[in-house]
C-alpha positions as CSV (number, residue, x, y, z in Angstrom):
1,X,-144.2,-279.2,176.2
2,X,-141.7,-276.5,174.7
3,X,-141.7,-275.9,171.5
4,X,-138.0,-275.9,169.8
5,X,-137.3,-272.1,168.1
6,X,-137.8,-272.2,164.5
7,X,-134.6,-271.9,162.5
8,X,-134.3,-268.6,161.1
9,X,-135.7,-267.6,157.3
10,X,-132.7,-267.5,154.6
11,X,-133.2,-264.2,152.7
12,X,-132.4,-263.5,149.2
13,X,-129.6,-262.1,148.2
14,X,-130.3,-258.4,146.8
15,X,-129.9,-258.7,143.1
16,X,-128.3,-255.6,140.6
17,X,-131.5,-254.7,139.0
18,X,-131.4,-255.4,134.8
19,X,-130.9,-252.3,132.7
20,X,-134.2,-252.3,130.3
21,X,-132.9,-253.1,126.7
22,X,-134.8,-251.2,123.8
23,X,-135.3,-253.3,120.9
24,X,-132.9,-253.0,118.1
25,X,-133.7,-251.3,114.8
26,X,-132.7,-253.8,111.8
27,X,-129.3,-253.1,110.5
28,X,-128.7,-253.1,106.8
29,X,-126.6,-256.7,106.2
30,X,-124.2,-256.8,103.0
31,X,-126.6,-257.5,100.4
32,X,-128.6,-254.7,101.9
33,X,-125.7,-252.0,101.0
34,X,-125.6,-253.8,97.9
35,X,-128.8,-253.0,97.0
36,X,-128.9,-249.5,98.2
37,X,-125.6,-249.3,96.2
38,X,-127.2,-250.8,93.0
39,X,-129.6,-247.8,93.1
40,X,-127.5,-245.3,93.3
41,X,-126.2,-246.9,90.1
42,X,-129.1,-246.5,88.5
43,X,-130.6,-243.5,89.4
44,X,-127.2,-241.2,88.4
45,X,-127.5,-242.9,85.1
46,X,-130.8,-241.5,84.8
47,X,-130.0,-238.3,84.2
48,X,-128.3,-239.1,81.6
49,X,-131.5,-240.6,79.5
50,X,-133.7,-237.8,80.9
51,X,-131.0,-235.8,78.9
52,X,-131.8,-237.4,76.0
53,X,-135.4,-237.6,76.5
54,X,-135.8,-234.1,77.2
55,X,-134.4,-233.8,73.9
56,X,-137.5,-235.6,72.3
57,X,-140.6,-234.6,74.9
58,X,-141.3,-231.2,76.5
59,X,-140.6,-231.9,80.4
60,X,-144.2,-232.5,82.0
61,X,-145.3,-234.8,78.8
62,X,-142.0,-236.7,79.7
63,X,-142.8,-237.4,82.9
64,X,-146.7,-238.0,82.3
65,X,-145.6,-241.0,79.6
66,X,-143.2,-242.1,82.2
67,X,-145.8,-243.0,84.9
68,X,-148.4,-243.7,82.2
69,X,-146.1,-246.8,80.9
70,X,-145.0,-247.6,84.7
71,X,-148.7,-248.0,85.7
72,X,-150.3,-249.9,82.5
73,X,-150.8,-252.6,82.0
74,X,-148.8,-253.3,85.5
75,X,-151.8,-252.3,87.8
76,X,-153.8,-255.3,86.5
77,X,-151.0,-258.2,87.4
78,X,-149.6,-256.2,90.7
79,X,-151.9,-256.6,93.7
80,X,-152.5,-252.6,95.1
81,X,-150.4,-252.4,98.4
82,X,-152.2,-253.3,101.4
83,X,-151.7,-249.6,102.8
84,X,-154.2,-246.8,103.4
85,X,-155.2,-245.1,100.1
86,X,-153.9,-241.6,101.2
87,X,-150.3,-243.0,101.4
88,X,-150.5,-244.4,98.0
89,X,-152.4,-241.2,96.5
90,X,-150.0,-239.1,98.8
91,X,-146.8,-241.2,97.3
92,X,-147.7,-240.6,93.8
93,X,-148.8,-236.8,94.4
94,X,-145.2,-235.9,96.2
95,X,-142.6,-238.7,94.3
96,X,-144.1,-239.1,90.6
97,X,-146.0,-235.7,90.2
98,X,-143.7,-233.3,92.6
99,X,-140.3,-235.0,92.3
100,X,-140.2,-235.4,88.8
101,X,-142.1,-232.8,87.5
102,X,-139.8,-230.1,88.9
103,X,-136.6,-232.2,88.4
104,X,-137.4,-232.3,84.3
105,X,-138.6,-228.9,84.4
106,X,-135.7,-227.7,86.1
107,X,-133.8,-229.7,83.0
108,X,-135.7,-228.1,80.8
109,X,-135.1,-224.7,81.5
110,X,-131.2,-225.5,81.7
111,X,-129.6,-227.1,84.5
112,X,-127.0,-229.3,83.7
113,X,-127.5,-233.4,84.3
114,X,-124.4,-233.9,86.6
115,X,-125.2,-230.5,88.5
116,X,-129.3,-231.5,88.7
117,X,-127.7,-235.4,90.4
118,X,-125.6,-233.0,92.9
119,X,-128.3,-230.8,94.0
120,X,-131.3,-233.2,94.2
121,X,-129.8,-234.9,97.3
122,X,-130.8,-232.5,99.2
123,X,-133.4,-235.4,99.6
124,X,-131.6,-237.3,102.2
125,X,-131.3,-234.0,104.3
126,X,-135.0,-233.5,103.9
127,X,-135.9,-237.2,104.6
128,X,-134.2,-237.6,108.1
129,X,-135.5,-233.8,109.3
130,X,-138.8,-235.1,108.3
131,X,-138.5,-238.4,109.6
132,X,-137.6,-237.0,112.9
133,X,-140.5,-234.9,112.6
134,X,-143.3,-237.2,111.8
135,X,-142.1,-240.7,112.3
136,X,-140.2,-240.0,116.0
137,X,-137.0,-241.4,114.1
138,X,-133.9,-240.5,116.3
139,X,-131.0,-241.4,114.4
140,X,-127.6,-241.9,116.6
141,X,-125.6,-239.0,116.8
142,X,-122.7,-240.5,114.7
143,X,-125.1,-240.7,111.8
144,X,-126.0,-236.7,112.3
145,X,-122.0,-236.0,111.9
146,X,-121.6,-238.6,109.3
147,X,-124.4,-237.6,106.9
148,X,-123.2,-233.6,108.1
149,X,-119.7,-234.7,106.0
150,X,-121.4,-236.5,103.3
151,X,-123.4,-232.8,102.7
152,X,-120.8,-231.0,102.9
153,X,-119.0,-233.2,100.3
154,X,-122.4,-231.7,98.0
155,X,-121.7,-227.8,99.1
156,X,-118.1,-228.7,97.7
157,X,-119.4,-229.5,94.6
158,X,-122.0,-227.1,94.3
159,X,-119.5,-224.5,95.0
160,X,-117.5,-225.6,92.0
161,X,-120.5,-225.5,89.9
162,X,-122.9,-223.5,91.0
163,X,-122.6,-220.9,88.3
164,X,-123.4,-222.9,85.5
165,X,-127.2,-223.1,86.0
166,X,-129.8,-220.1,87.2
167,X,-131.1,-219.9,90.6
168,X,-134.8,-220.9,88.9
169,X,-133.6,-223.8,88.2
170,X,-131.6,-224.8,90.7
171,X,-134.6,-224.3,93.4
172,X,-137.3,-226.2,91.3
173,X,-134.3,-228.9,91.7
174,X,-134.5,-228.3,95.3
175,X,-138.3,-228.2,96.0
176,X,-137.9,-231.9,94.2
177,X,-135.7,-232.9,96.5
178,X,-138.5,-231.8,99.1
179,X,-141.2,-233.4,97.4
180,X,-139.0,-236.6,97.5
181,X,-138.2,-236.5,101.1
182,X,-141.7,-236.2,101.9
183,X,-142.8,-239.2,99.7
184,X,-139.4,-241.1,101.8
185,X,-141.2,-240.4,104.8
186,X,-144.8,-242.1,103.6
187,X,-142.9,-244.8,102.1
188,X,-141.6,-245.6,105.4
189,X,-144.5,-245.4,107.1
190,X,-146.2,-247.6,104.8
191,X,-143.9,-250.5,105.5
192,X,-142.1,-253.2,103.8
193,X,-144.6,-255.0,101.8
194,X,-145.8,-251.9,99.9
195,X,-142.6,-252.3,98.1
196,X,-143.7,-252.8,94.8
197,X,-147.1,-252.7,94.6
198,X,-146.6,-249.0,96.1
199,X,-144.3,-247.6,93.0
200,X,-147.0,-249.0,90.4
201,X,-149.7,-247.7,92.0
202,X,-148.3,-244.6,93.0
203,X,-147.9,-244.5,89.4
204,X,-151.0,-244.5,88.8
205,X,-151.9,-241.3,90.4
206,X,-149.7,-239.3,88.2
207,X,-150.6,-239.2,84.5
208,X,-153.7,-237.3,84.7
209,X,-152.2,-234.6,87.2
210,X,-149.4,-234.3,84.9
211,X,-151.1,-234.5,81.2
212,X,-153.1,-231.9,82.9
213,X,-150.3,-229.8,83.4
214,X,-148.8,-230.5,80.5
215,X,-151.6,-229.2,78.3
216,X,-152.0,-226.2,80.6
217,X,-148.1,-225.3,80.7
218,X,-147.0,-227.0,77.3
219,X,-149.6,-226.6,74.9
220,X,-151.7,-229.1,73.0
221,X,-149.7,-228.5,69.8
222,X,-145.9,-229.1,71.7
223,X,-146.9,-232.5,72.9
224,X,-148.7,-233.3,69.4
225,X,-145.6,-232.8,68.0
226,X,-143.2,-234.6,70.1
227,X,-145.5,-237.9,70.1
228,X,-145.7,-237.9,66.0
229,X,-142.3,-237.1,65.9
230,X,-140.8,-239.5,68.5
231,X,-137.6,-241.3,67.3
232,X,-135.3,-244.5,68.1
233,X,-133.6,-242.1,71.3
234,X,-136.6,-240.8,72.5
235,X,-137.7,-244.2,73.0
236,X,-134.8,-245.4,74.3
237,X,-134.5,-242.8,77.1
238,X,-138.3,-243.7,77.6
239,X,-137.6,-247.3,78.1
240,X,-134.6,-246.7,81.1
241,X,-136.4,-244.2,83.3
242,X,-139.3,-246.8,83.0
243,X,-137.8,-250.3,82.7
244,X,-134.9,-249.6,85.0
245,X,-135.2,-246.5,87.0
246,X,-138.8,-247.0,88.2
247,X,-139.3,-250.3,88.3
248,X,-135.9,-252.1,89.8
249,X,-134.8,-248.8,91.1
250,X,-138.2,-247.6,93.4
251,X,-139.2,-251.3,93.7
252,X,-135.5,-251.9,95.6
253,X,-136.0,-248.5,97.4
254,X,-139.4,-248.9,98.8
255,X,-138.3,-251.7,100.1
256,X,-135.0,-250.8,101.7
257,X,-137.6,-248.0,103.4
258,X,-139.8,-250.3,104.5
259,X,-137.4,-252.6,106.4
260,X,-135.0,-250.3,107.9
261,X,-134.7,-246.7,109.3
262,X,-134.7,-243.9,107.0
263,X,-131.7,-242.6,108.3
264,X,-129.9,-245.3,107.4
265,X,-131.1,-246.0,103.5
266,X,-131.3,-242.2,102.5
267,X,-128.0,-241.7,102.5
268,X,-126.9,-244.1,99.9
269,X,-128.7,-241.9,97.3
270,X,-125.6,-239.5,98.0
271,X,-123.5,-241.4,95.9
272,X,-126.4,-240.7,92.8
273,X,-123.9,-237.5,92.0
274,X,-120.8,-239.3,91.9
275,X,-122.3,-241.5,89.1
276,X,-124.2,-238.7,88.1
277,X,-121.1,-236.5,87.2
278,X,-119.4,-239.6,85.8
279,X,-121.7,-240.2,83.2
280,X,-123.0,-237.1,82.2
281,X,-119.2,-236.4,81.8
282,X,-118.6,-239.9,79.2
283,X,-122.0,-239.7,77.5
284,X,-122.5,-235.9,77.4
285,X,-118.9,-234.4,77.1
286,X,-119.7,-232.9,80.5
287,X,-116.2,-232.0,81.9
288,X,-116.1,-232.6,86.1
289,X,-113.9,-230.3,87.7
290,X,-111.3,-230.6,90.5
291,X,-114.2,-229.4,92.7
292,X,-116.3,-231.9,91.5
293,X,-114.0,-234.8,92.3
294,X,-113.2,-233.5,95.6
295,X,-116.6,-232.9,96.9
296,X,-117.3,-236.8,95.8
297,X,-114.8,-237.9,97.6
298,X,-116.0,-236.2,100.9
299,X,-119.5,-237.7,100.0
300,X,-118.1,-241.1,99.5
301,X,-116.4,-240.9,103.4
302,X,-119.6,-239.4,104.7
303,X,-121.2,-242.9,103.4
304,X,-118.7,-245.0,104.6
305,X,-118.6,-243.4,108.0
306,X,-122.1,-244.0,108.3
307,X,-121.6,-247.5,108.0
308,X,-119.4,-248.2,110.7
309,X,-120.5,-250.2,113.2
310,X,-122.0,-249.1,116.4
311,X,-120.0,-248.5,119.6
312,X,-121.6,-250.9,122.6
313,X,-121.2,-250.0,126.2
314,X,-121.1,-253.0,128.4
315,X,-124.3,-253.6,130.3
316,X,-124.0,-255.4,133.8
317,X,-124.8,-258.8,134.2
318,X,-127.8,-260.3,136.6
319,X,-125.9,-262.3,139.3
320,X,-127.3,-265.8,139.3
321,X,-129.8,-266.3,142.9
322,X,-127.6,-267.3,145.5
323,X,-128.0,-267.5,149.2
324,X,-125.9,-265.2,152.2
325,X,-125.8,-266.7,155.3
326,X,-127.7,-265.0,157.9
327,X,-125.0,-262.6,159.5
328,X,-124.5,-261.5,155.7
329,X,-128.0,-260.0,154.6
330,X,-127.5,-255.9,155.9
331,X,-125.3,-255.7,152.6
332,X,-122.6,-253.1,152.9
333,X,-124.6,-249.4,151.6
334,X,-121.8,-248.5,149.5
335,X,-121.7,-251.5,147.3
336,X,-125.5,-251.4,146.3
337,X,-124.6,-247.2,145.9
338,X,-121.8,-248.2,143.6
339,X,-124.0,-250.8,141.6
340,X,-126.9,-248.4,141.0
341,X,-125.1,-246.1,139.5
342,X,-123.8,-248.4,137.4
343,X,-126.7,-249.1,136.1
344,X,-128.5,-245.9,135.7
345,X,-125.4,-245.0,133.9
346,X,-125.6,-247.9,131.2
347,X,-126.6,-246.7,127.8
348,X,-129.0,-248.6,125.3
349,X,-127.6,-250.2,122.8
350,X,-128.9,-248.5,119.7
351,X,-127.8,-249.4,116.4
352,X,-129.0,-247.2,112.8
């Protein structure tokens, strides 16, 4: 008996393959700028008491009773970060010993509080050229131009004011910026929940490397002196770069590095010279110049520009599965032409 012919199989319709997405990086929410803000605060303030305190300490001594109070007695109530021991010993080395042993040295020997806040952000240069270096970090192109306006906002100012201090000086301010960038860069790789546990006992690291060099550099008899003779400003300026600069200012900062690209949270610390200038100009009689303002007002555009939200291409849809009719499945060579290149022409999102 014949068999009846089998109906013919219904093929799929070809489908537009799906562009691959890569993962977003976080983006820094409002209370995130806040925060990053809120430093900025603090830390041009800063030099401001390290004015005062350089007044009352010789510069290494100042910074060894910095860390000494930032790491006792907290070490004993603040669990030790659950990273590897050479980013915490490599922390302290570059950010407590590096960063502010040239900073107040630099200080010492003369450079002037508002000028020091312009040219130690030369950090946030440092920290995304090393980020991209070590940590793969490819920040989106709009950030490069962004943070190129923001810098050039600091040449402005530097221009202005870059006769007032020796070129000494102004390099040891530099190489802190460095050393800064470099401890950004371990910070980041050490991850969010080093936060705080990371700037106490990073602070730990420091006192003896910088008592050491104190005595070496200072003398025995100059830090005698300043530590019998200590008075109620001295103190004061003692209590702020420990209280409030170390603790609320690297405890927010560490973990503003930890949670989101290093491209995006450097930055912010270019508005330290705004506040910076500002202050050292009401507390200190300091006297900002036209250049001054006008290169903080190119810094201030370079921040908000790199805040602006990222441009997204549109990314073709999957079709829902469907069926063609038999006669339909040879699909026309052009179309599925026209609809790969559409996709291979799709960028990523990426956001900073």
């Amino acid at each position: 008996m014949p068999q009846s012919p089998q109906s013919p199989q219904v093929p799929q319709v070809l489908q537009v393959p799906q562009v691959p997405q890569i993962p977003h990086l976080p983006q820094m929410q409002r209370s995130h700028t806040l925060q990053a803000a809120l430093v900025a605060v603090i830390w041009g303030l800063n030099f401001v008491a390290i004015d005062y305190g350089l007044d009352a300490f010789p510069p290494l001594l100042f910074a060894a009773l910095r860390f000494t109070f930032v790491a006792l007695p907290a070490v004993f109530f603040v669990p030790r970060p659950r990273v590897p021991v050479r980013i915490v010993v490599g922390v302290g080395m570059l950010v407590c010993v590096g960063q502010f042993g040239f900073l107040f040295t630099a200080m010492h020997l003369g450079m002037p509080a508002g000028l020091s806040s312009i040219v130690l952000q030369c950090q946030a240069m440092f920290t995304v050229l090393f980020a991209m270096a070590f940590l793969g970090e490819r920040p989106a192109r709009g950030r490069l131009a962004a943070l190129g306006v923001a810098a050039a906002g600091l040449m402005v100012i530097a221009a202005g004011r870059g006769q007032s201090a020796g070129i000494g000086a102004f390099l040891l301010v530099v190489a802190a910026g460095a050393s800064w960038a470099l401890g950004n860069v371990l910070t980041r790789k050490a991850g969010s929940a080093a936060g705080f546990g990371l700037v106490v006992w990073s602070g730990l690291v420091a006192p003896l490397p910088l008592f050491g060099l104190s005595l070496a550099f200072e003398g025995w008899s100059a830090d005698r002196d300043a530590l019998t003779g200590i008075g109620p400003s001295g103190i004061a300026a003692l209590l702020y770069i420990v209280v409030v600069s170390t603790f609320a200012g690297y405890g927010l900062w560490n973990n503003l590095l930890g949670r989101f690209p290093a491209a995006a949270v450097a930055p912010y610390t270019l508005l330290v010279p705004v506040v910076g200038i500002a202050a050292a100009a009401a507390v200190l009689g300091e006297r900002p110049t036209g250049w001054d303002w006008a290169g903080g007002a190119v810094v201030m555009a370079g921040i908000a520009l790199m805040n602006l939200p990222a441009r997204r291409r549109a990314v073709p849809r999957e079709p829902a599965p469907t069926r063609e009719p038999a006669h339909t499945q040879a699909r026309d060579p052009r179309r599925i032409r026209q609809e790969s290149r559409a996709a291979d022409s799709a960028d990523p999102v990426v956001t900073g």
